[in-house]
C-alpha positions as CSV (number, residue, x, y, z in Angstrom):
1,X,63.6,28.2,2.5
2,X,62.4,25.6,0.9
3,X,61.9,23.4,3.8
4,X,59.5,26.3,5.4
5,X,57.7,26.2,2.0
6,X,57.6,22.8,2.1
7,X,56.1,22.3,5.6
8,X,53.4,25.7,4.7
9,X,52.1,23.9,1.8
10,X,52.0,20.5,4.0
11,X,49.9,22.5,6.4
12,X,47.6,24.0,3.7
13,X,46.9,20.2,2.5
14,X,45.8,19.5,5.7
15,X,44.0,22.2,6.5
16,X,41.7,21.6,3.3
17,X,41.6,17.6,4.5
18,X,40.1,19.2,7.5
19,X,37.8,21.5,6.1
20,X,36.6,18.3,3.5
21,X,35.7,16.7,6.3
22,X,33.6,19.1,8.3
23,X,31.7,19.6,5.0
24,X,30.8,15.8,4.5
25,X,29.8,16.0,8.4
26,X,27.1,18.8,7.7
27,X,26.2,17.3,4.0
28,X,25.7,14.0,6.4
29,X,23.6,15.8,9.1
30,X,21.9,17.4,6.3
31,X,20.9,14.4,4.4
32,X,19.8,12.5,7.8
33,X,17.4,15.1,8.3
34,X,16.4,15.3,4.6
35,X,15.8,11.8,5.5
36,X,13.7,11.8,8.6
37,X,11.4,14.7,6.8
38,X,10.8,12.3,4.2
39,X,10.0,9.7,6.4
40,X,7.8,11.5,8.7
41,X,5.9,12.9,4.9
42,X,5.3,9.7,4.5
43,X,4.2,7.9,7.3
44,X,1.5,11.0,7.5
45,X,0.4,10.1,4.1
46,X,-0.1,6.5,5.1
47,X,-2.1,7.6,8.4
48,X,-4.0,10.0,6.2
49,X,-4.8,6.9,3.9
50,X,-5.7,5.0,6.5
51,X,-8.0,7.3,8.1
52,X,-9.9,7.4,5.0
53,X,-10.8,3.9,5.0
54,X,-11.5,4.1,8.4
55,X,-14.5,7.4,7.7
56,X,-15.8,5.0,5.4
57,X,-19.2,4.6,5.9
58,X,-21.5,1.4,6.2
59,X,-23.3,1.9,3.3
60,X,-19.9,1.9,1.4
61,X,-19.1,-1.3,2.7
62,X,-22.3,-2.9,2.3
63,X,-22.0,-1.7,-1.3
64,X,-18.9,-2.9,-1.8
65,X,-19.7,-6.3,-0.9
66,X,-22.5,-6.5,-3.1
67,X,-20.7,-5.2,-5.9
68,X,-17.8,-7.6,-5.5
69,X,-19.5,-10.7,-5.5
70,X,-22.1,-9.6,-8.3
71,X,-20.0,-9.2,-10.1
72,X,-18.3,-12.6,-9.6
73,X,-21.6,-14.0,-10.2
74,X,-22.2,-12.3,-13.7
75,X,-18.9,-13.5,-14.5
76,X,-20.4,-17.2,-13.9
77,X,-23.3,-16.5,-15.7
78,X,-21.5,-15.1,-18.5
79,X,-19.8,-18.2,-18.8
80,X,-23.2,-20.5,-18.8
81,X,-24.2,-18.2,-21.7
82,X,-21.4,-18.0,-23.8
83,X,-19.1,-20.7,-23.5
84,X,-19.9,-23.6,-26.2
85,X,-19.8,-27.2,-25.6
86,X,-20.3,-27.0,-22.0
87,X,-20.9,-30.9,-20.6
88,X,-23.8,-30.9,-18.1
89,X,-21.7,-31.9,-15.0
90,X,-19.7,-28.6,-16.1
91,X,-22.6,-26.6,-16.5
92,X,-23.8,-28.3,-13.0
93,X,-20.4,-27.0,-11.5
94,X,-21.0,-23.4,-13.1
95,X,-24.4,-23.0,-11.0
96,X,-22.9,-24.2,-7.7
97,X,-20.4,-21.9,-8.1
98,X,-23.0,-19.1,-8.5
99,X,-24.9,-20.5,-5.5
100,X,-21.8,-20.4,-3.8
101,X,-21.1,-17.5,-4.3
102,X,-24.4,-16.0,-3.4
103,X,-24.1,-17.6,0.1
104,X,-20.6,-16.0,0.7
105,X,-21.6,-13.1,-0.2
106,X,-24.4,-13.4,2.5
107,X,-22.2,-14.5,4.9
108,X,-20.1,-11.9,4.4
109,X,-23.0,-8.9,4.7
110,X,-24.1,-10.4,8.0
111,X,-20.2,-10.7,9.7
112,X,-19.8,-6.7,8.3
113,X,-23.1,-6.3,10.0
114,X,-22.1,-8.0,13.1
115,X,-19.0,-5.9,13.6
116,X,-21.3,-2.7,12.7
117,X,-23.3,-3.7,15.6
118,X,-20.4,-4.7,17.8
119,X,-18.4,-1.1,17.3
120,X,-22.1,0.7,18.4
């Protein structure tokens, strides 16, 4: 008798092994495709983003090139009124830099233009 009770509860040990491991299979599948949902979300989201900056439009651009480099500028000219004890080679420096600038900026308008014109 007690070898038949014995080998029963052997058998129900196993049987519960098995069952364990049929569960972790479908919590497995079931996280993989947990997974790839989240993955496609996201990849949409970045396309989505993207295609956003794509519809921007040329006057955005253009805008935010001038913006950008104004502002750079003002910065520079901030500096020439503000900062004390400025040598004149220093303050020489300080107004190439805004020329500089104001040529980059320039150059940058006309190669967003160019590639406006290109894409036509």
């Amino acid at each position: 008798m007690k070898r038949q009770e014995l080998a029963k509860d052997l058998e129900e040990i196993r049987k519960k092994k098995k069952d364990k491991k049929k569960k972790t299979k479908k919590e497995k599948t079931i996280s993989a495709e947990e997974i790839a949902k989240k993955e496609a979300e996201a990849i949409r989201k970045a396309e989505d983003l993207l295609s956003q900056l794509i519809e921007q439009t040329d006057e955005q651009r253009r805008k935010a090139i001038e913006v950008q480099y104004d502002r750079q500028i003002e910065d520079v000219q901030r500096r020439l009124k503000t900062e004390k004890g400025l040598t004149l080679n220093a303050k020489k420096a300080l107004y190439a830099q805004i020329s500089l600038l104001e040529q980059v900026s320039k150059r940058s308008y006309q190669n967003l233009t160019s590639k406006l014109k290109m894409r036509l």
